[in-house]
TIPA-107901 format. One record per residue: residue number from 0; x, y, z of N, C-alpha, C in turn. Coordinates in Angstrom, 2 decimals, padded with zeros to 5 digits, m for minus. Example, Ala and Ser with C-alpha at 12.3 -4.5 7.8 and 13.67 -1.06 7.14 Angstrom:
+------+---------+---------+---------+---------+---------+---------+---------+---------+---------+
| sero |      nx |      ny |      nz |     cax |     cay |     caz |      cx |      cy |      cz |
+------+---------+---------+---------+---------+---------+---------+---------+---------+---------+
|    0 |  013.19 | m005.69 |  007.80 |  012.30 | m004.50 |  007.80 |  013.20 | m003.30 |  007.80 |
|    1 |  012.85 | m002.25 |  007.08 |  013.67 | m001.06 |  007.14 |  012.90 |  000.03 |  007.87 |
+------+---------+---------+---------+---------+---------+---------+---------+---------+---------+
//
This chain:
+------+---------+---------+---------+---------+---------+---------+---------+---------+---------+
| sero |      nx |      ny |      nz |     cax |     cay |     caz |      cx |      cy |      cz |
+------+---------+---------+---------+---------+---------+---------+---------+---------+---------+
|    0 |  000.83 | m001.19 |  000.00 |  000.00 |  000.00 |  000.00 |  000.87 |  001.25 |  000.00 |
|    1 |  002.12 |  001.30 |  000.71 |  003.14 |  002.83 |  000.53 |  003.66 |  002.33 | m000.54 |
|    2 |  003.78 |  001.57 | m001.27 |  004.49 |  001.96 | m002.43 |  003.42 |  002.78 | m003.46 |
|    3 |  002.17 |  001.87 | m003.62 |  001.07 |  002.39 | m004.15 |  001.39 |  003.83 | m003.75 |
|    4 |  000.93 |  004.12 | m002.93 |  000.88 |  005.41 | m002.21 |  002.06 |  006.60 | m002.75 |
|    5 |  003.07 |  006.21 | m002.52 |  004.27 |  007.01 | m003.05 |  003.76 |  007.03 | m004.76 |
|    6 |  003.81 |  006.00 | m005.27 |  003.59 |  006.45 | m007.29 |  002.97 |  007.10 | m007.12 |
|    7 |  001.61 |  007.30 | m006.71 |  000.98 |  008.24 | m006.63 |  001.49 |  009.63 | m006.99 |
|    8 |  001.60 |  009.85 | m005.28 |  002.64 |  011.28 | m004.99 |  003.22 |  011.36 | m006.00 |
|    9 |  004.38 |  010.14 | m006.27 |  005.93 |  011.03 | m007.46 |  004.50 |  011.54 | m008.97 |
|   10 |  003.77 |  010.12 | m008.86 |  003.11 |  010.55 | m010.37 |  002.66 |  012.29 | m010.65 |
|   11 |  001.67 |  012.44 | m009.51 |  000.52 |  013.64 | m009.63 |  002.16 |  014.76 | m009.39 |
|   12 |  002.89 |  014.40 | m009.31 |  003.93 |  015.63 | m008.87 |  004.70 |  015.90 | m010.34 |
|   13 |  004.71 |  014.71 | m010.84 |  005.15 |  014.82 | m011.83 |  004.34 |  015.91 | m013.25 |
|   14 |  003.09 |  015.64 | m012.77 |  001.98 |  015.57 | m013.70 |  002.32 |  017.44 | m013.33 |
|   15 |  001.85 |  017.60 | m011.77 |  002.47 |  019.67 | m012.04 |  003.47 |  020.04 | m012.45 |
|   16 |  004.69 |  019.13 | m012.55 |  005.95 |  019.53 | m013.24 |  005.46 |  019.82 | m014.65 |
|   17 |  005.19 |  019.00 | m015.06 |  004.25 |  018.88 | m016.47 |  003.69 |  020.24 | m016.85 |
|   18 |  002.80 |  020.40 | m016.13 |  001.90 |  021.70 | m016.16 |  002.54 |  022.60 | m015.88 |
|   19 |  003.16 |  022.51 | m015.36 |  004.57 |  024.27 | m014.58 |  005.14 |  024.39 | m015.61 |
|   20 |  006.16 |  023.35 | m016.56 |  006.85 |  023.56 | m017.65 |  005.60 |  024.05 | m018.70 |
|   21 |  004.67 |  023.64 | m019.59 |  003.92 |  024.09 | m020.24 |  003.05 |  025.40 | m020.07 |
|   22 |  002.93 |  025.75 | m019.05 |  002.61 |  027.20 | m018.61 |  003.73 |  027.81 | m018.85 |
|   23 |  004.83 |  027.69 | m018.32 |  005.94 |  028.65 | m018.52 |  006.45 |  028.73 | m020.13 |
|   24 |  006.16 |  027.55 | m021.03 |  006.29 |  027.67 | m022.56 |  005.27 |  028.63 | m023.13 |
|   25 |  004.18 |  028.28 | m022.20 |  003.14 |  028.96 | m023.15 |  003.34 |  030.70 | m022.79 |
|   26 |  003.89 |  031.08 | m021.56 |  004.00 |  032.07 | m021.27 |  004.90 |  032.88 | m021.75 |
|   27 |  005.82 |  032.34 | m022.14 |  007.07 |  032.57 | m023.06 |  006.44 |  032.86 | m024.49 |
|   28 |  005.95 |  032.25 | m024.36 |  005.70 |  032.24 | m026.31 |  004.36 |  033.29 | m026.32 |
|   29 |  003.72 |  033.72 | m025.41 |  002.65 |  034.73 | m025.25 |  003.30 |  036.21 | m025.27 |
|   30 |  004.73 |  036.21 | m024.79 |  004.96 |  037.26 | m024.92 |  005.64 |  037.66 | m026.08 |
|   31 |  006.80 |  036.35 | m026.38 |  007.11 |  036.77 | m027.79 |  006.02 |  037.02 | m028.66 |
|   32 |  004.12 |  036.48 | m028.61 |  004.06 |  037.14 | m030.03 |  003.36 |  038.35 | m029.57 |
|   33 |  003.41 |  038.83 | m028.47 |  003.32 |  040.17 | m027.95 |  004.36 |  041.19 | m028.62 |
|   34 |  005.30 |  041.10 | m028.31 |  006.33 |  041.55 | m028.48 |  006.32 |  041.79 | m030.27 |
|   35 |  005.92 |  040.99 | m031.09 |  006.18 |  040.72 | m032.70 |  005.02 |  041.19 | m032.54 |
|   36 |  004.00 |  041.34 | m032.56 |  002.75 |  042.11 | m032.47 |  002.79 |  043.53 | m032.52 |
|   37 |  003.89 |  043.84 | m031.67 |  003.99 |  045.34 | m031.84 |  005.11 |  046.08 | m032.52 |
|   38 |  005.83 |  045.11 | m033.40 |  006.28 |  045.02 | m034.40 |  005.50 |  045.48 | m035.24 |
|   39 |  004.12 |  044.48 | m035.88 |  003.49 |  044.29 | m037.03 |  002.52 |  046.03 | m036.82 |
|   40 |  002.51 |  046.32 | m034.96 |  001.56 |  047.51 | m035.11 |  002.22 |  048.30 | m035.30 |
|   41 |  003.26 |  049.05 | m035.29 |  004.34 |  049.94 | m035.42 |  004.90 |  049.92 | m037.16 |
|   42 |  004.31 |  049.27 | m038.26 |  004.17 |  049.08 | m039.19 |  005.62 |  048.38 | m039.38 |
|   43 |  006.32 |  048.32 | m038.93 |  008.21 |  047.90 | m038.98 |  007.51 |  046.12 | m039.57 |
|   44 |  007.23 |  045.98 | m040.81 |  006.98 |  045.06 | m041.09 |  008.12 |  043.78 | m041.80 |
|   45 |  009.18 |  045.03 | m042.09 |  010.41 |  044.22 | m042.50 |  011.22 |  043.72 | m041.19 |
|   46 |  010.85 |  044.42 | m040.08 |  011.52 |  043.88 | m038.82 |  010.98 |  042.81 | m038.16 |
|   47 |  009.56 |  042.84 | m038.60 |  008.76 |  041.86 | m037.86 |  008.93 |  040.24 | m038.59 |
|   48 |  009.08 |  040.45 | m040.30 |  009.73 |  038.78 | m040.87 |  010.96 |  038.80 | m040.37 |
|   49 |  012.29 |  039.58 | m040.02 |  013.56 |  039.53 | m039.95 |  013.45 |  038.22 | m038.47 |
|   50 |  012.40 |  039.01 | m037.41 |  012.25 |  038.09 | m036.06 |  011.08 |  036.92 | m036.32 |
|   51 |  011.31 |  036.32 | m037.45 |  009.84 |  035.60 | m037.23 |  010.78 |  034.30 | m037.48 |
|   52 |  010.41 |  033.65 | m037.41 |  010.46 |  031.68 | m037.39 |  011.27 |  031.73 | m038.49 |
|   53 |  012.38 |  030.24 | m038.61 |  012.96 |  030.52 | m040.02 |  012.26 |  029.87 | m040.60 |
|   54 |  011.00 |  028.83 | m040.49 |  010.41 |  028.14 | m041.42 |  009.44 |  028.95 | m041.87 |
|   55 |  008.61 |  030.08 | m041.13 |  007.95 |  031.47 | m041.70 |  008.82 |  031.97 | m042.73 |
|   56 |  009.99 |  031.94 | m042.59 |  010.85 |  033.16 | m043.61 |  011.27 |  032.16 | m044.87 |
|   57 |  011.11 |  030.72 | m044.71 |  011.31 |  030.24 | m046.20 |  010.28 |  030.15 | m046.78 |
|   58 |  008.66 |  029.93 | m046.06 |  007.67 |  029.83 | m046.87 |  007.20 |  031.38 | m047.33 |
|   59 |  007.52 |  031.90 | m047.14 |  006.92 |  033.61 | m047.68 |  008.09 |  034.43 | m047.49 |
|   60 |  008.39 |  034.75 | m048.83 |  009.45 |  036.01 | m048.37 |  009.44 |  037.32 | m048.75 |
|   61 |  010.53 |  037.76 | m047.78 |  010.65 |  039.53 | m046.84 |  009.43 |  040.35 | m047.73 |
|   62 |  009.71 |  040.13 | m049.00 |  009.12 |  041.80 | m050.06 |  006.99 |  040.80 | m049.39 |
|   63 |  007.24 |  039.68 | m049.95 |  005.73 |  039.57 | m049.97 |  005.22 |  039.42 | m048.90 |
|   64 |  005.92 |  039.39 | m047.71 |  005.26 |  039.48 | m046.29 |  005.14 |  040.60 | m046.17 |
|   65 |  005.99 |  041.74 | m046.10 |  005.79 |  042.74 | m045.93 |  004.43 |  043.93 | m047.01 |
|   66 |  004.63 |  043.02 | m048.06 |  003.47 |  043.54 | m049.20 |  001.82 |  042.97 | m048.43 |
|   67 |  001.91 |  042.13 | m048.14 |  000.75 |  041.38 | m047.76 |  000.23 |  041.95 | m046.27 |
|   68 |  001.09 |  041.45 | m045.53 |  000.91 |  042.44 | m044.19 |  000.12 |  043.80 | m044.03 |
|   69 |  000.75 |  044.53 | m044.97 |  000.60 |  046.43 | m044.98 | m000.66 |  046.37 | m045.38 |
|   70 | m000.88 |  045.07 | m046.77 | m002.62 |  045.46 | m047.17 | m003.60 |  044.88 | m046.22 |
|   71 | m003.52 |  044.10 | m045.45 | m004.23 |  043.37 | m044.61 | m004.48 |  044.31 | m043.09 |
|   72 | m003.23 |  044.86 | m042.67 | m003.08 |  045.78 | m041.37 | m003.32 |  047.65 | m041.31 |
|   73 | m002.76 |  047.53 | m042.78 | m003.04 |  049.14 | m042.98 | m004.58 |  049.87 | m042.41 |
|   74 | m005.71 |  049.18 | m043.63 | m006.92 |  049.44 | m043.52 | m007.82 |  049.30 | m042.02 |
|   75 | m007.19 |  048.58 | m041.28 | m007.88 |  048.04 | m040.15 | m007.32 |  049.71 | m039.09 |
|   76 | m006.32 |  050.19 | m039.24 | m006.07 |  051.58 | m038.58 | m005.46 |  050.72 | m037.07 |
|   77 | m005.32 |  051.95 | m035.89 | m004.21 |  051.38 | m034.61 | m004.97 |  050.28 | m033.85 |
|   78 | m004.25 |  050.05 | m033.29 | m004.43 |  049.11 | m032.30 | m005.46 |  049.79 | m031.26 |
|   79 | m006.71 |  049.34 | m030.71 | m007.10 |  050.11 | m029.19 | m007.10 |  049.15 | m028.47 |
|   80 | m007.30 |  047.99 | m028.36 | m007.05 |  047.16 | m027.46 | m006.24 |  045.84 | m027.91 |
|   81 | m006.00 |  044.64 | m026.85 | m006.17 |  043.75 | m027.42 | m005.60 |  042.46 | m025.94 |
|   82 | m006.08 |  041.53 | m026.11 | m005.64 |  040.58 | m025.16 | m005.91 |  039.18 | m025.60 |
|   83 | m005.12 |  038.61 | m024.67 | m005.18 |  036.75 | m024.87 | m006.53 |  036.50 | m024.66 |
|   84 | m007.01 |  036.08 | m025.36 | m008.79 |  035.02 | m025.43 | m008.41 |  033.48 | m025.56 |
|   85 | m007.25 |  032.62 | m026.12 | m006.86 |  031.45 | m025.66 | m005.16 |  031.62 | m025.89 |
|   86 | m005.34 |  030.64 | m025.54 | m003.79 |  029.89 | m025.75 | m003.42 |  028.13 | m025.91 |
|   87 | m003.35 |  027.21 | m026.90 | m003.44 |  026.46 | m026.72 | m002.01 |  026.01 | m026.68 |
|   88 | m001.33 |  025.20 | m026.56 |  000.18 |  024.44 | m026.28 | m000.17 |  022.88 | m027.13 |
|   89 |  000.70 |  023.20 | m028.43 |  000.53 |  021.77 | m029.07 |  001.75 |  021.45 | m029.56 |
|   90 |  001.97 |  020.01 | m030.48 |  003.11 |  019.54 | m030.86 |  003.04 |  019.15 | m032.32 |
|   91 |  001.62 |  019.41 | m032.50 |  001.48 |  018.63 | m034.41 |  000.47 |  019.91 | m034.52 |
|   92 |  000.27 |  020.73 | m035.66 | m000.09 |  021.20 | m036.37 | m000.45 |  020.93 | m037.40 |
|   93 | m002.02 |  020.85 | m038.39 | m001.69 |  020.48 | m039.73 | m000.90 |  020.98 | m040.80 |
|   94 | m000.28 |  020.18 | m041.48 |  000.13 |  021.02 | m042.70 |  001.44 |  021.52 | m042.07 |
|   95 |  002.26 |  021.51 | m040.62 |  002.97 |  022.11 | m040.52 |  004.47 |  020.57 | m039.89 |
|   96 |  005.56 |  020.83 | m039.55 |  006.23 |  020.30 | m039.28 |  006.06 |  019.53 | m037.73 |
|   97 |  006.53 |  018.19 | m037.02 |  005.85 |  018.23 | m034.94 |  007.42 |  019.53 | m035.05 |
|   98 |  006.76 |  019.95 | m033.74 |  007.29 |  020.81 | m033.14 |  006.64 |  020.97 | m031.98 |
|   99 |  006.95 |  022.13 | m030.92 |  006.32 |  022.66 | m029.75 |  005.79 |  024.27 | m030.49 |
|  100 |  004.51 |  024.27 | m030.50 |  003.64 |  025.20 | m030.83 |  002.69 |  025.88 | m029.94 |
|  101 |  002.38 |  027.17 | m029.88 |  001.70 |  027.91 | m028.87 |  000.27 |  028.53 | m029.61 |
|  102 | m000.74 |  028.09 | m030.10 | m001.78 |  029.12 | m030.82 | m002.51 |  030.03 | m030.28 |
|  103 | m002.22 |  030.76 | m030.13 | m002.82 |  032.23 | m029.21 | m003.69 |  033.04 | m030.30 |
|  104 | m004.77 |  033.36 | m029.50 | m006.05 |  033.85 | m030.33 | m006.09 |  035.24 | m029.33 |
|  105 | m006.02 |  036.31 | m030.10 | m005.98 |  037.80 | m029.18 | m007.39 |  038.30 | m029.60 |
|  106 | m008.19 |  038.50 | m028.60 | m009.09 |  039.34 | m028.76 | m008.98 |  040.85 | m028.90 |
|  107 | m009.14 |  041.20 | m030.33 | m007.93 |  042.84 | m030.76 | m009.59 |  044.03 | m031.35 |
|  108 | m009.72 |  045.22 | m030.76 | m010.24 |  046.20 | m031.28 | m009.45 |  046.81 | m032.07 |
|  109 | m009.45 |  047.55 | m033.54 | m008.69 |  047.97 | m034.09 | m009.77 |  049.30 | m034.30 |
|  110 | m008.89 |  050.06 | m034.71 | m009.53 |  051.67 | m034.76 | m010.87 |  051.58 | m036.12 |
|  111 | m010.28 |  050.31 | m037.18 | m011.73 |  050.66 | m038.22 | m012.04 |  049.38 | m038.20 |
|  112 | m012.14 |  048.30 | m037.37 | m012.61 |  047.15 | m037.19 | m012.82 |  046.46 | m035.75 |
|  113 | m013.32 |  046.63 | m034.67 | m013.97 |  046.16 | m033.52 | m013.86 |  044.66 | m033.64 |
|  114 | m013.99 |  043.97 | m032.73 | m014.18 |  042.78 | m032.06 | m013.43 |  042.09 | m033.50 |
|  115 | m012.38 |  041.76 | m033.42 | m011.34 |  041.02 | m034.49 | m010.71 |  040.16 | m033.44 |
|  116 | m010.22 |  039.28 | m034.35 | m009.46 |  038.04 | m033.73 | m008.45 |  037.77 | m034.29 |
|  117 | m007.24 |  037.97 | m033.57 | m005.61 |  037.63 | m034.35 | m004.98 |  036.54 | m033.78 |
|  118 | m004.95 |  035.08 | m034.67 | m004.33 |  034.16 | m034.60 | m002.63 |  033.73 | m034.64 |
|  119 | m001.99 |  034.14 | m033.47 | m000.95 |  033.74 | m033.88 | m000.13 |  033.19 | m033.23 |
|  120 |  001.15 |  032.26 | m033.93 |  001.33 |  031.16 | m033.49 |  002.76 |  031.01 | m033.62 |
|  121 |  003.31 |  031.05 | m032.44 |  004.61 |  031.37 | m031.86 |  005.24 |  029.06 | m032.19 |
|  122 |  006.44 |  029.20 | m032.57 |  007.15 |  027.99 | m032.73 |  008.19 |  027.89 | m031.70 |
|  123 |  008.77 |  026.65 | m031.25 |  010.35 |  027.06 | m030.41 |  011.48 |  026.17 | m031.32 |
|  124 |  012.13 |  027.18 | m031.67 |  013.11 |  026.67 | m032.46 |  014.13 |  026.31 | m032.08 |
|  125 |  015.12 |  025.47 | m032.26 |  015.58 |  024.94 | m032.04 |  016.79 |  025.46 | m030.96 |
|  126 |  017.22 |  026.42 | m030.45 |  017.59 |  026.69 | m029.80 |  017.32 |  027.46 | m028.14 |
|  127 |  015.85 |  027.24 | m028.49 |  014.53 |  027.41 | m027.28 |  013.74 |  028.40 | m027.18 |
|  128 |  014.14 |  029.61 | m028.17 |  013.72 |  030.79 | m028.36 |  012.17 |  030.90 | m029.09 |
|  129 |  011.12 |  031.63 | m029.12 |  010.23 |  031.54 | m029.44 |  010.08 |  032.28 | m030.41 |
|  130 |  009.75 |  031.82 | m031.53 |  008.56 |  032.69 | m032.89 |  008.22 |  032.63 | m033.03 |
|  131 |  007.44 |  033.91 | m034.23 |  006.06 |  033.37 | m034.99 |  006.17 |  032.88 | m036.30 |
|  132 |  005.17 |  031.84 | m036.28 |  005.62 |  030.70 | m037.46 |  004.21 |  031.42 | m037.96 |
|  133 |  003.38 |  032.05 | m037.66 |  001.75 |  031.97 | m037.86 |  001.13 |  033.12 | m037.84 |
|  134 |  000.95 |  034.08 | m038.47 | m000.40 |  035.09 | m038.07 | m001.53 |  035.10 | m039.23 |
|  135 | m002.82 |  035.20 | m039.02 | m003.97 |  035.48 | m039.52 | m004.96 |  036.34 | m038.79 |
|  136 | m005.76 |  037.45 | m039.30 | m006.58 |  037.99 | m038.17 | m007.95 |  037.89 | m039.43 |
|  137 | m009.14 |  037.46 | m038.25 | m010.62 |  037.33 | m039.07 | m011.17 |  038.36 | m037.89 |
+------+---------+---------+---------+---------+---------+---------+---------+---------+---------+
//
């Protein structure tokens, strides 16, 4: 029965280690696409592919991110609000490479578009650092 007893303990202890590390990824990677967020709002759109994922920067490059971006962000006008509405922590993505992935959905007011939603989705690359492999806003 104490051995029972102990797996237990080590297990469920294990299981918040679990959860402590994945909070702290996801928290990490919430701020990097904070951080690249206000990149993309500050229009510095060539700065914002320069910091983005290198698998972002082979599938679309500098001139047409930055072309695409400006028409998509321009019209929508500044930022007035915006905050985390989820965050999910995954490892397979479709269509994309396994990796450790963060999909963060910001609930964003923009000056000529209200209640918008910006999808984006921070990668950890290989040296532990976080990017964005991902943005879309509907």
């Amino acid at each position: 029965m104490n051995r029972l007893m102990g797996f237990v303990l080590i297990a469920g202890a294990l299981g918040v280690l679990t959860s402590c590390s994945t909070d702290r990824r996801t928290e990490d990677a919430i701020r990097n696409a904070q951080s690249w967020l206000a990149l993309v709002d500050q229009g510095k759109y060539e700065s914002s592919w320069d910091s983005a994922a290198s698998a972002f920067q082979r599938a679309v490059p500098r001139e047409q991110w930055v072309s695409q971006v400006g028409a998509v962000r321009g019209p929508l006008g500044a930022v007035l609000s915006r905050g985390v509405q989820t965050s999910n922590y995954t490892t397979t993505l479709p269509g994309a490479p396994a990796g450790t992935y963060v999909i963060i959905q910001f609930a964003t007011s923009f000056e000529n578009r209200r209640g918008a939603v910006e999808t984006v989705t921070p990668v950890q690359e290989a040296d532990g650092s976080w990017k964005v492999s991902g943005y879309y806003v509907k």
